[in-house]
C-alpha positions as CSV (number, residue, x, y, z in Angstrom):
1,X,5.0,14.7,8.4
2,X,2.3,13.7,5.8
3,X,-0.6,11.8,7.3
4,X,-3.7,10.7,5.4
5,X,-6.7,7.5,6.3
6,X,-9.0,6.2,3.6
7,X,-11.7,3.8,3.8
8,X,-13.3,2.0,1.5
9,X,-16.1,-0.9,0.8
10,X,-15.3,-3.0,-2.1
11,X,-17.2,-5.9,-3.6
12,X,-15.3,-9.0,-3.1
13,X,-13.8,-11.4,-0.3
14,X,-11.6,-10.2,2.1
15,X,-9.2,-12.6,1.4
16,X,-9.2,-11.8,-1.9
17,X,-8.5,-8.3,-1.4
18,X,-5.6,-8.7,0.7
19,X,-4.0,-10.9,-1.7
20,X,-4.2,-8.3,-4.4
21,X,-2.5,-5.9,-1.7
22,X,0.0,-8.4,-0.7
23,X,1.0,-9.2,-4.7
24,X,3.2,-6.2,-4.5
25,X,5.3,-6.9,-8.0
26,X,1.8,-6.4,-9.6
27,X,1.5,-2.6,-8.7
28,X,3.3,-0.9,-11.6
29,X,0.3,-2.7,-13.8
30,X,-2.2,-0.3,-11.8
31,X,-1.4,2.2,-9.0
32,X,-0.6,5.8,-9.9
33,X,2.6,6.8,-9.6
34,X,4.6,3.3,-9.1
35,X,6.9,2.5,-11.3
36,X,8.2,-0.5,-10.4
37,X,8.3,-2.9,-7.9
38,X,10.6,-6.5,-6.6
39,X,10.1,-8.4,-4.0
40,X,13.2,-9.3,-2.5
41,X,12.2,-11.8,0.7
42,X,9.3,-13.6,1.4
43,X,8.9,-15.9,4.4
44,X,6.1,-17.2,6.6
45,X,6.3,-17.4,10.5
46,X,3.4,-18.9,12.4
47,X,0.8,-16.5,11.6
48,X,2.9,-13.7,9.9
49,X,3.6,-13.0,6.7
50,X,7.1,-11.3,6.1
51,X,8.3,-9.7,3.2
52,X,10.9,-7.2,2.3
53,X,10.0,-4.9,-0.9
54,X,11.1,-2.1,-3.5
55,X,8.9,0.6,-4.9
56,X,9.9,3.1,-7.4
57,X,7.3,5.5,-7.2
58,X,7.8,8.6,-9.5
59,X,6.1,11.4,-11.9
60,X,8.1,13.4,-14.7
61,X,11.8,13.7,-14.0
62,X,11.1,12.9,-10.1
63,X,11.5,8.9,-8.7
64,X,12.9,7.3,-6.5
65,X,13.2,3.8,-4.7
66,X,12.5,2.9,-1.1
67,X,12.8,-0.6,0.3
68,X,10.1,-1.7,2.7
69,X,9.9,-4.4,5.5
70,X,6.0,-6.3,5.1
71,X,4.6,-7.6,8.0
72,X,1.2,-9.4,7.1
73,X,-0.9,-10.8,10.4
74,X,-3.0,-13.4,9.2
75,X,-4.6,-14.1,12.4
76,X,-5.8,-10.3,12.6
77,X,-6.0,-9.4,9.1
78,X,-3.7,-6.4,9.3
79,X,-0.7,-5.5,7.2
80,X,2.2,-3.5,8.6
81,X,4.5,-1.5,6.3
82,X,7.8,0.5,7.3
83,X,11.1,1.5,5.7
84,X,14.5,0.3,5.7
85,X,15.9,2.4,2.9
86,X,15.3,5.2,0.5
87,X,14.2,9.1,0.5
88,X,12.0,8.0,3.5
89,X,13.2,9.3,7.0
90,X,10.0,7.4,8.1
91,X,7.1,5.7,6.8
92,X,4.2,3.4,8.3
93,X,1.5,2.4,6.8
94,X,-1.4,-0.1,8.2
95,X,-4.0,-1.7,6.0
96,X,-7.2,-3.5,7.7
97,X,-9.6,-5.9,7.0
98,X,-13.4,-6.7,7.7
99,X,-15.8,-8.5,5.9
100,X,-19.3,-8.6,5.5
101,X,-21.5,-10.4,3.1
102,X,-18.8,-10.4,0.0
103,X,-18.1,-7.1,0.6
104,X,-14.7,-5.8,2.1
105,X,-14.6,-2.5,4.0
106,X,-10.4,-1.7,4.0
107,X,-9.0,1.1,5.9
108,X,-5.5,2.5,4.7
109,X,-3.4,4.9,7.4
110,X,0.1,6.6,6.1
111,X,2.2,8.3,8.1
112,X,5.5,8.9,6.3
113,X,8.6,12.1,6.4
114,X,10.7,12.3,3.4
115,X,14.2,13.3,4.4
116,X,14.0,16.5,2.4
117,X,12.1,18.7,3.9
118,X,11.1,20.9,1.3
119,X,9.1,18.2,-0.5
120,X,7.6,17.3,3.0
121,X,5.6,20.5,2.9
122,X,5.0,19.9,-1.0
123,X,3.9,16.5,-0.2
124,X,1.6,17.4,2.9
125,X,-0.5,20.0,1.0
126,X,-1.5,17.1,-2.1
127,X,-1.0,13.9,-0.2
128,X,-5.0,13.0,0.6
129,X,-5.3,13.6,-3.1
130,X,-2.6,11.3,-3.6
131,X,-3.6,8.7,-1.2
132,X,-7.2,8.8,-2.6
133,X,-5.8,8.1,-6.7
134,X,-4.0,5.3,-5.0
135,X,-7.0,3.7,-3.2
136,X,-9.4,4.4,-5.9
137,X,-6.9,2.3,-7.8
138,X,-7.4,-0.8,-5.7
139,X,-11.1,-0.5,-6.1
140,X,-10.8,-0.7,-9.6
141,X,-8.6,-3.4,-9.4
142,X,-10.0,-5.5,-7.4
143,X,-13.5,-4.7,-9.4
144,X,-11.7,-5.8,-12.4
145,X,-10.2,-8.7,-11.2
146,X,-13.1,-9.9,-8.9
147,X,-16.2,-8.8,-9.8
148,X,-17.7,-12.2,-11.9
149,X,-16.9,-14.1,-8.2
């Protein structure tokens, strides 16, 4: 199964950042590889978060969609992603949040098996490289979008 971490610092609020990871109909506008994206559900539970989501995520003639159930910890700062439907056999991933003096340090874990198992070892072999597009893509972002605050 692929498995890659990042970590990053970025200049701006924690609460700020996590809102531009939360506003997941906005990805197509900026991350590598999506595109498109629908939120389906979104409902608040004491100090959760839920939300069930679509991604299209594709390059050339390859895409596909995969729904995914949101769980956002408000309390903890902590977002927990799985599947519920797609090409994924299995996917988690788990975004965290610290602050310190306007700057954010985020830490981004995937762990995910496609159910064809051919593009599993594709997938394993260029995934950090993916993963890393994808977070470097947040920075920017979030740079763009928050860097006068």
């Amino acid at each position: 199964m692929p498995k890659a971490s990042v970590k990053r610092s970025i200049k701006c609020k924690k609460d700020q950042l996590i809102d531009l990871v939360l506003d997941v109909e906005k990805y197509p506008e900026f991350v590598p590889f999506c595109l498109d994206a629908k939120v389906y559900e979104e409902k608040e539970n004491g100090d959760l978060l839920l939300m069930v989501a679509d991604l299209t995520i594709g390059k050339g003639p390859f895409k596909d969609t995969y729904k995914s159930d949101v769980k956002y910890n408000k309390k903890e700062d902590f977002i927990y992603v799985t599947n519920l439907d797609g090409p994924l056999k299995h996917l988690e991933n788990k975004w965290y949040f610290r602050e310190v003096n306007k700057i954010t340090e985020v830490s981004f874990e995937v762990d995910f098996e496609l159910k064809n198992d051919f593009l599993n070892i594709i997938m394993t072999k260029s995934f950090q490289f993916g993963l890393d597009k994808i977070a470097d893509a947040f920075e920017k972002r979030a740079e763009d979008l928050f860097s006068k605050t």
